[in-house]
C-alpha positions as a Markdown table, in Angstrom:
| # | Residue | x | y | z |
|---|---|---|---|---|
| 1 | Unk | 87.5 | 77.9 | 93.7 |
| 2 | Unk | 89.1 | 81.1 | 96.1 |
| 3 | Unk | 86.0 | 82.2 | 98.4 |
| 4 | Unk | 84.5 | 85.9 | 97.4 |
| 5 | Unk | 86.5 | 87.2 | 100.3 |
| 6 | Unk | 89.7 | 85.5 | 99.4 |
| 7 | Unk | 89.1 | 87.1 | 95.6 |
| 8 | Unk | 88.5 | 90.7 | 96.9 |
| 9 | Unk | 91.9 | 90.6 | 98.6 |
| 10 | Unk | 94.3 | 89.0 | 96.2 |
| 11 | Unk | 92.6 | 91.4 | 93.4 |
| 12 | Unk | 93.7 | 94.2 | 95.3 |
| 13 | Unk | 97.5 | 92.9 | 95.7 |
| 14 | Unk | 96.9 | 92.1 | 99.3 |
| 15 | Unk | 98.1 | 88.7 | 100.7 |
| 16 | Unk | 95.3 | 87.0 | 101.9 |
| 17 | Unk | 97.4 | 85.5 | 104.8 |
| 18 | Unk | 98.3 | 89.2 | 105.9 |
| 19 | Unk | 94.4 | 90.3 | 105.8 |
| 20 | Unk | 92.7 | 91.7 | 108.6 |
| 21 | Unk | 89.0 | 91.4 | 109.5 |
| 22 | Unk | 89.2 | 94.3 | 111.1 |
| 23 | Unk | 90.0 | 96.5 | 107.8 |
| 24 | Unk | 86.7 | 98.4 | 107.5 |
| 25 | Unk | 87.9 | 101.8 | 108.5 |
| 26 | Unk | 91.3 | 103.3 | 108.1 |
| 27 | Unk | 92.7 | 104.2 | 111.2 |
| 28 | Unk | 94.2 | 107.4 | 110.8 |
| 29 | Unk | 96.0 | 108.6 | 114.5 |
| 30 | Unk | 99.4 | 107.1 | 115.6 |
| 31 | Unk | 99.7 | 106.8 | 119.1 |
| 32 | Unk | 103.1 | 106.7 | 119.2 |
| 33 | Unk | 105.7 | 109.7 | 119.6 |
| 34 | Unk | 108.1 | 109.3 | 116.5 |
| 35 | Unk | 112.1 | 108.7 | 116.9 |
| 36 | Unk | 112.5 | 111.3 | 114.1 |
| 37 | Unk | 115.5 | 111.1 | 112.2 |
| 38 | Unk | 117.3 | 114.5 | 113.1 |
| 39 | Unk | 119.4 | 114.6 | 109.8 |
| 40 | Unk | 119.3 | 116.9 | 106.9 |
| 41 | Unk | 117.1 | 115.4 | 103.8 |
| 42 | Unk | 119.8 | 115.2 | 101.9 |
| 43 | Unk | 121.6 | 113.4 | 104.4 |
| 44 | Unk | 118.7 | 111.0 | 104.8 |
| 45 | Unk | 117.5 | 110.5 | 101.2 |
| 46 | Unk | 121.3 | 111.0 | 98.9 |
| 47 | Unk | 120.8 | 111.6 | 95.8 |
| 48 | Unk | 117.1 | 112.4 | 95.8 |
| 49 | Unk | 115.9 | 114.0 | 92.7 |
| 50 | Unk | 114.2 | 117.3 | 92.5 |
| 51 | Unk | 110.5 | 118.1 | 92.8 |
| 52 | Unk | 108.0 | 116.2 | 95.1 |
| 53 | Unk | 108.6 | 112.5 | 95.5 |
| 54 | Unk | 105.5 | 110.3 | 94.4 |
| 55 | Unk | 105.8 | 108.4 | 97.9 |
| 56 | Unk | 107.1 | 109.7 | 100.7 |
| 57 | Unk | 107.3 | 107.8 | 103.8 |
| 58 | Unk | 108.8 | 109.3 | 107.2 |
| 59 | Unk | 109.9 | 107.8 | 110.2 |
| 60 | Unk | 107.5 | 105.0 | 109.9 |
| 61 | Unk | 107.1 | 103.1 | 113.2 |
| 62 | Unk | 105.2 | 99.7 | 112.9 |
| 63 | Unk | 104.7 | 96.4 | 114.1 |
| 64 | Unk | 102.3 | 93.1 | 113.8 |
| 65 | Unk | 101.8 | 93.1 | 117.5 |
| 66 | Unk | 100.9 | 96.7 | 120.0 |
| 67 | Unk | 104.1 | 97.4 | 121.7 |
| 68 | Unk | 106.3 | 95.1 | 119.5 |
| 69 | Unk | 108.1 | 97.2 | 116.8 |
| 70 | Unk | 109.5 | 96.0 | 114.1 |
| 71 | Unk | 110.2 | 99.4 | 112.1 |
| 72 | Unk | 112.2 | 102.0 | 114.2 |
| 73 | Unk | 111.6 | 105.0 | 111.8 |
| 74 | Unk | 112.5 | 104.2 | 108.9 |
| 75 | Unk | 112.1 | 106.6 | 105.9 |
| 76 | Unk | 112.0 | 106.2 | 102.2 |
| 77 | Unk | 111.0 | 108.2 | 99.0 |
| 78 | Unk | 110.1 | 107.6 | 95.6 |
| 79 | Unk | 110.1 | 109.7 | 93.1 |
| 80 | Unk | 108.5 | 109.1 | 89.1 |
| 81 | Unk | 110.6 | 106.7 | 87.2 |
| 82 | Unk | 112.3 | 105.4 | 89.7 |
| 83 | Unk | 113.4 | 102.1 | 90.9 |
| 84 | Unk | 114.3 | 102.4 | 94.6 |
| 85 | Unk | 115.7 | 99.4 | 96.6 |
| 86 | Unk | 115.2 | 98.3 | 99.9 |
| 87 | Unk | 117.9 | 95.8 | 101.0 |
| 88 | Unk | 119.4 | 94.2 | 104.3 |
| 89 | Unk | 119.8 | 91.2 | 106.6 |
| 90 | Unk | 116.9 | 89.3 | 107.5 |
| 91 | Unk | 114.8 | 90.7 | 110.5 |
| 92 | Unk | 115.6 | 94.2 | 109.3 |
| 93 | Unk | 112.0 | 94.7 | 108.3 |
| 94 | Unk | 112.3 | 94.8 | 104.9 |
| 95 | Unk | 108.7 | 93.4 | 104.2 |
| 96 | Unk | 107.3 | 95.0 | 107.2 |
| 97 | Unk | 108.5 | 98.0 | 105.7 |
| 98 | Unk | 106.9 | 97.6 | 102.1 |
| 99 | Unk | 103.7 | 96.1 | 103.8 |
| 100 | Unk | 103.7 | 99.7 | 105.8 |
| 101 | Unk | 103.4 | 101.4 | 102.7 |
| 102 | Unk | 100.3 | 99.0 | 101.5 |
| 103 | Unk | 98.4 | 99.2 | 104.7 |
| 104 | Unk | 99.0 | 95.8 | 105.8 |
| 105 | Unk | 100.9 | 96.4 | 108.7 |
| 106 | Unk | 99.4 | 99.3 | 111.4 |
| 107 | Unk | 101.5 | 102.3 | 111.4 |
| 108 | Unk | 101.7 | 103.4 | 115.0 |
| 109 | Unk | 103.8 | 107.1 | 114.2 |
| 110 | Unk | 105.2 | 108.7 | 111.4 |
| 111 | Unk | 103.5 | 109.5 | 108.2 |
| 112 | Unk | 102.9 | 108.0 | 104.3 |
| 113 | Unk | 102.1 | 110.6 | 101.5 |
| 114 | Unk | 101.4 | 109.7 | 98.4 |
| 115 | Unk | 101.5 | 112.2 | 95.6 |
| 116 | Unk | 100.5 | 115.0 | 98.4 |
| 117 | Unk | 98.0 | 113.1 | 100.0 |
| 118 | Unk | 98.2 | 111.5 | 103.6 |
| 119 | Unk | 97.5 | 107.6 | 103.0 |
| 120 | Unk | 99.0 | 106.6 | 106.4 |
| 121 | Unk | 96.9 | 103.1 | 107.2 |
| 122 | Unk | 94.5 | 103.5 | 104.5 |
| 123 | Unk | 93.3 | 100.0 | 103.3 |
| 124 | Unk | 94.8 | 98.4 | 100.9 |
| 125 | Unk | 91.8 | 98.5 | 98.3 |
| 126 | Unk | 91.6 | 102.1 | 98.3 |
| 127 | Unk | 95.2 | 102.6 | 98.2 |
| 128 | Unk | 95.0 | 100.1 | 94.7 |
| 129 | Unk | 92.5 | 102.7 | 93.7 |
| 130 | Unk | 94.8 | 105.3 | 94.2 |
| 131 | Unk | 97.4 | 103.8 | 91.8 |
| 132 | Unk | 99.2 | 101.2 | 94.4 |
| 133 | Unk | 100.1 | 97.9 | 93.3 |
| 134 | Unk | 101.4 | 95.1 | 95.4 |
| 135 | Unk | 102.7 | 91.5 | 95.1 |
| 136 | Unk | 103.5 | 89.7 | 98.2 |
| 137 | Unk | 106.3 | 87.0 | 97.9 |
| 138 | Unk | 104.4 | 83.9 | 98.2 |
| 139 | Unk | 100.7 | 82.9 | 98.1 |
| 140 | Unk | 100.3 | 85.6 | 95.2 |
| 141 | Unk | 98.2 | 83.6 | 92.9 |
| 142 | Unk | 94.9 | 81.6 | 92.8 |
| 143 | Unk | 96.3 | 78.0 | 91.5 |
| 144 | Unk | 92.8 | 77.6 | 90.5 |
| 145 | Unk | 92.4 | 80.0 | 88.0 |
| 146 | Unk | 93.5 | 79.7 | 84.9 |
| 147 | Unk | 96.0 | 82.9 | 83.8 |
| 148 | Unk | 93.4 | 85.1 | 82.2 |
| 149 | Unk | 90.9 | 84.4 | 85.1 |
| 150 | Unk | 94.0 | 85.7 | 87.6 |
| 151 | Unk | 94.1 | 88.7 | 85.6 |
| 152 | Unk | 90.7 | 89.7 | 85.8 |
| 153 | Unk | 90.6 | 89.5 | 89.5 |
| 154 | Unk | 93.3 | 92.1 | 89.0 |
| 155 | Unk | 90.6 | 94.7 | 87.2 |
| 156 | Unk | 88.2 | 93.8 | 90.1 |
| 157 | Unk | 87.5 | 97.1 | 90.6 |
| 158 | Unk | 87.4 | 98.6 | 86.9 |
| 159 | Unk | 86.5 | 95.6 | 85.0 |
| 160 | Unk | 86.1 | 98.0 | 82.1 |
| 161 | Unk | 90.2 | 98.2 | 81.6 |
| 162 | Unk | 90.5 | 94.4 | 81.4 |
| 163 | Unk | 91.2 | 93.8 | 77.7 |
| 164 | Unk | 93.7 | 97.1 | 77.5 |
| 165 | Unk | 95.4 | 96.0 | 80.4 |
| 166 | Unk | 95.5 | 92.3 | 79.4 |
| 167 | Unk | 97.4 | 93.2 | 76.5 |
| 168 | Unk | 99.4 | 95.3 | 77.8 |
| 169 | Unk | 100.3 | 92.9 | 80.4 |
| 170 | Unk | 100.9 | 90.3 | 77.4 |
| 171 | Unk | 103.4 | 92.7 | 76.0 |
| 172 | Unk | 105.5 | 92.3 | 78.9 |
| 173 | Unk | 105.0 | 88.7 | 79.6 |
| 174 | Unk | 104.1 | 86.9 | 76.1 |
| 175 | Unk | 104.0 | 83.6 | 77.7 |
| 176 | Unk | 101.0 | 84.7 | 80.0 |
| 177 | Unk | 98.9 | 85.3 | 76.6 |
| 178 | Unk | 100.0 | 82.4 | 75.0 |
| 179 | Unk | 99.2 | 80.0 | 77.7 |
| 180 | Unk | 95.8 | 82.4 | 79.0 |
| 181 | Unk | 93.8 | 79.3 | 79.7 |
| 182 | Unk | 96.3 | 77.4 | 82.0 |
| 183 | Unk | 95.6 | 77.3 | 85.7 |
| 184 | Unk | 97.9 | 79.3 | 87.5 |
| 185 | Unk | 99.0 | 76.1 | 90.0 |
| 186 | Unk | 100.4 | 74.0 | 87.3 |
| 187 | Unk | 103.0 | 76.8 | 86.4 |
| 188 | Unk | 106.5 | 77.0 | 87.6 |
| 189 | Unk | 107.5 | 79.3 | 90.2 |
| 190 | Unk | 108.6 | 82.0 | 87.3 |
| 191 | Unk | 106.0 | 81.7 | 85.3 |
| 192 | Unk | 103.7 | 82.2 | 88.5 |
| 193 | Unk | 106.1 | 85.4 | 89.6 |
| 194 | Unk | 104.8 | 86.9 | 86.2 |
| 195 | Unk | 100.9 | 86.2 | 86.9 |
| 196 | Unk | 101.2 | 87.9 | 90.4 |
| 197 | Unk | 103.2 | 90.8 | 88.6 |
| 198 | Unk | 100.8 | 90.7 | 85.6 |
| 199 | Unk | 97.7 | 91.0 | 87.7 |
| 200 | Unk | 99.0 | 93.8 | 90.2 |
| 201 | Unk | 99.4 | 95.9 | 87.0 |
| 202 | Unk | 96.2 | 95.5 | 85.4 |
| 203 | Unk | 94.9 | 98.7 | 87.7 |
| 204 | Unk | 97.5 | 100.9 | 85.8 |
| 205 | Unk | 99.6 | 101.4 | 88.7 |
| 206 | Unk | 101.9 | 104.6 | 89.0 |
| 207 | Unk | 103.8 | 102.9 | 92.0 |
| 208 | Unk | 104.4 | 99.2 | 92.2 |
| 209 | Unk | 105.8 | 97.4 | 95.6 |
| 210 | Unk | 107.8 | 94.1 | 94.4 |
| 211 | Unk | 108.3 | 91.7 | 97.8 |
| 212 | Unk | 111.4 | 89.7 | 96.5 |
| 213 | Unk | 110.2 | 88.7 | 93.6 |
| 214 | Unk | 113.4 | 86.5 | 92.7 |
| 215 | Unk | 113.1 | 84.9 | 95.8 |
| 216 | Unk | 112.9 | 80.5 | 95.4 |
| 217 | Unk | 113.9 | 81.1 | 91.4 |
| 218 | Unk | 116.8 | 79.6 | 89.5 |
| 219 | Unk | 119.9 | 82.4 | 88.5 |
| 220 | Unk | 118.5 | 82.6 | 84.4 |
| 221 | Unk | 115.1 | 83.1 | 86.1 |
| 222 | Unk | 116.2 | 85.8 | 89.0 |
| 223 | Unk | 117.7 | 87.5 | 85.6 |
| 224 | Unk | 115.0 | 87.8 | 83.7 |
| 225 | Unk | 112.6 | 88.9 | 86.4 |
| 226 | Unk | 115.0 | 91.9 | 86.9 |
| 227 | Unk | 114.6 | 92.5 | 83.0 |
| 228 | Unk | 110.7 | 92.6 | 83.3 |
| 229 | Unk | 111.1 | 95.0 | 86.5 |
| 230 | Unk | 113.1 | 97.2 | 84.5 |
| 231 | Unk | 111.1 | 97.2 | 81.6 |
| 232 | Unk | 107.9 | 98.0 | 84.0 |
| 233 | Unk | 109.3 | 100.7 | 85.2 |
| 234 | Unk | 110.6 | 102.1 | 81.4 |
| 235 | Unk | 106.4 | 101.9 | 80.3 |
| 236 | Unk | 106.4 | 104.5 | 83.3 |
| 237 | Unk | 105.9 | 102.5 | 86.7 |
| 238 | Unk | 108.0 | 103.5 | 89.5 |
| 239 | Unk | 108.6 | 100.5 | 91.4 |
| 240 | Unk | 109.9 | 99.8 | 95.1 |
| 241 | Unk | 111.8 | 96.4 | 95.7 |
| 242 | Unk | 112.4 | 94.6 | 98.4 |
| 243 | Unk | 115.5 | 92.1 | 97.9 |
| 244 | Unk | 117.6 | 89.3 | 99.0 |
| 245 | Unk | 119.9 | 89.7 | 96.0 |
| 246 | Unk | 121.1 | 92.9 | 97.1 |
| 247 | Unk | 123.8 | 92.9 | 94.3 |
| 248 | Unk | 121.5 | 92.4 | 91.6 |
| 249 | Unk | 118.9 | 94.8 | 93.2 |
| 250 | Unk | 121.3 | 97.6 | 93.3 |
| 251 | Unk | 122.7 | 97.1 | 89.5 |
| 252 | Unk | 119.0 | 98.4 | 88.6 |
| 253 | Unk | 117.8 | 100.4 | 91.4 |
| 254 | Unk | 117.9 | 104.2 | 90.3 |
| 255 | Unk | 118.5 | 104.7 | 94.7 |
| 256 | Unk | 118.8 | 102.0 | 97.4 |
| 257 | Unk | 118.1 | 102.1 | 101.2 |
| 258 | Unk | 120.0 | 99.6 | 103.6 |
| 259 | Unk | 117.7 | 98.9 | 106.7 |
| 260 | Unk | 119.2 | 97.5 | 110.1 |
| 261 | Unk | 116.7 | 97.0 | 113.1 |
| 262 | Unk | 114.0 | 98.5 | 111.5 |
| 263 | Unk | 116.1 | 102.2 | 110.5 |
| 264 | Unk | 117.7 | 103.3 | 108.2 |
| 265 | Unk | 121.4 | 102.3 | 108.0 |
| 266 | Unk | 122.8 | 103.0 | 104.4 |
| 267 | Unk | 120.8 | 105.0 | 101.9 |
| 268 | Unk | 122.2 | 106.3 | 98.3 |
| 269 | Unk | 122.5 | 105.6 | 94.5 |
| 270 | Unk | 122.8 | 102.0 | 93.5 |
| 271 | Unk | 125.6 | 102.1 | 92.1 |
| 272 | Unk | 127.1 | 104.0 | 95.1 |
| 273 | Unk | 126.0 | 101.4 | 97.7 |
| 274 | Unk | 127.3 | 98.6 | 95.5 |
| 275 | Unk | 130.8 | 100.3 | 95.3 |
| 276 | Unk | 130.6 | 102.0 | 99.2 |
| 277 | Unk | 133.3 | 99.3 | 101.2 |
| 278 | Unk | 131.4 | 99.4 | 104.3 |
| 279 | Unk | 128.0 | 98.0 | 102.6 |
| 280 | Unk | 129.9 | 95.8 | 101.0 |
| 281 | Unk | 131.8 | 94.7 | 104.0 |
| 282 | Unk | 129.1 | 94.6 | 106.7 |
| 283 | Unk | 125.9 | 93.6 | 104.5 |
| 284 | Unk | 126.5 | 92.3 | 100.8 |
| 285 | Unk | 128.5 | 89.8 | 101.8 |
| 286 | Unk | 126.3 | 88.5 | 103.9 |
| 287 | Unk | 123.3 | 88.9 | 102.3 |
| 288 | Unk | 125.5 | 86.5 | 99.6 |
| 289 | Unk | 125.5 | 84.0 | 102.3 |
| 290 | Unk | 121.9 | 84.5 | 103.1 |
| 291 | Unk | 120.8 | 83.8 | 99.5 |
| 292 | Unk | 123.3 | 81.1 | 99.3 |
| 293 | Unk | 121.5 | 79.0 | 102.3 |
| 294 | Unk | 118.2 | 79.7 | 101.2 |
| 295 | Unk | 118.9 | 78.0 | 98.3 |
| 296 | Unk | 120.6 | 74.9 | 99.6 |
């Protein structure tokens, strides 16, 4: 069985290998002088949709060590009903990036508001409490409990929601409610890509972060997870994706943001990005090769 401490993380969305014992308190200062980005909004977010964005991160600097940066300033907003992309070569920070926005990795400078409110490095629980949802790439189940028991850890924190959110999580993903008593380690790696989605939405999240969720799966299976991202985000879920299949990715993201070195490099409508000859030229095709040799 996962330990109580184990439980309380992975209820939350957080990957328990990412976990700090030193998460008691948010730490709120940056210490760091940001390398703002010096262009017009429009300029940095293309294509941005009216109104205030639901997320709105700005020239995040972060890193897993002090002094060691892995995000350079990178900025990204979301706005409701969106699905926004976050794409590049590996190293770029991607993850780093979407962990940022969770408050797994320390920001050092820049900000993270969220419908208004400043949640720069506030703890993963309370940003779940807040609406945030999260599923890491890997290690995003407990093989030891059985589908239904998964999901409950997901309504941890409002247990009271559990059998409105179950179904509606069975809507999505029928298979989960039809094989409810299963242990989640003997599933495939799909079929456990839809408990770790399942249980990150059983808080009723308004924002969901997806860390390659098609990562390791066959081509039928990368399709249908991009179905059931879709279809989250049509029952009202904005969703931010991290991606290795950077074509894919773009076919369904509403906007898409190409980081290099931790900035931003490319940022503008899917369909835009997939069609600009310079993304195509100097990342998609080999981001094609990437995926290629991880799969080999």
């Amino acid at each position: 069985m996962a330990s109580m401490s184990e439980s309380a993380d992975t209820a939350s969305g957080t990957d328990v290998t990412d976990a700090t014992s030193d998460d008691a308190t948010r730490v709120a200062t940056v210490t760091e002088a940001a390398p703002r980005d010096e262009r017009p909004r429009e300029e940095i977010h293309p294509g941005e949709p009216e109104g205030e964005p639901l997320m709105d991160a700005v020239d995040l600097v972060a890193g897993y060590i002090p002094g060691v940066n892995i995000l350079n300033g990178a900025s990204l907003t979301l706005h409701p009903g969106e699905i926004v992309g976050i794409i590049g070569p590996n190293g770029a920070g991607k993850s780093t990036l979407l962990k940022s926005l969770f408050g797994l990795v320390h920001v050092s400078s820049g900000h993270l508001m969220l419908k208004g409110e400043d949640i720069t490095n506030l703890r993963a629980d309370k940003l779940v409490a807040r609406g945030v949802g999260f599923v890491p790439q890997t290690e995003n189940v407990f093989p030891s409990l059985t589908i239904k028991e998964n999901m409950q850890m997901g309504a941890f924190q409002a247990p009271k929601l559990f059998a409105e959110r179950f179904d509606y999580v069975v809507s999505i993903f029928p298979k989960l409610g039809a094989r409810k008593d299963q242990t989640a380690g003997s599933l495939s790696g799909g079929e456990r890509q839809m408990v770790a989605m399942g249980r990150a939405l059983m808080m009723k999240p308004s924002v969901l972060l997806l860390d390659e969720p098609s990562a390791g799966l066959s081509p039928m299976l990368q399709d249908e997870t991009f179905i059931r991202v879709r279809q989250i985000n049509r029952a009202g879920v904005s969703v931010v994706i991290v991606e290795q299949n950077a074509r894919r990715c773009l076919q369904i993201c509403s906007r898409g943001y190409v980081l290099d070195q931790g900035r931003n490099a490319y940022s503008g409508a899917g369909h835009a990005l997939l069609n600009d000859p310079k993304v195509v030229s100097l990342y998609l095709g080999n981001l094609e090769e990437e995926v290629k040799e991880e799969g080999r």
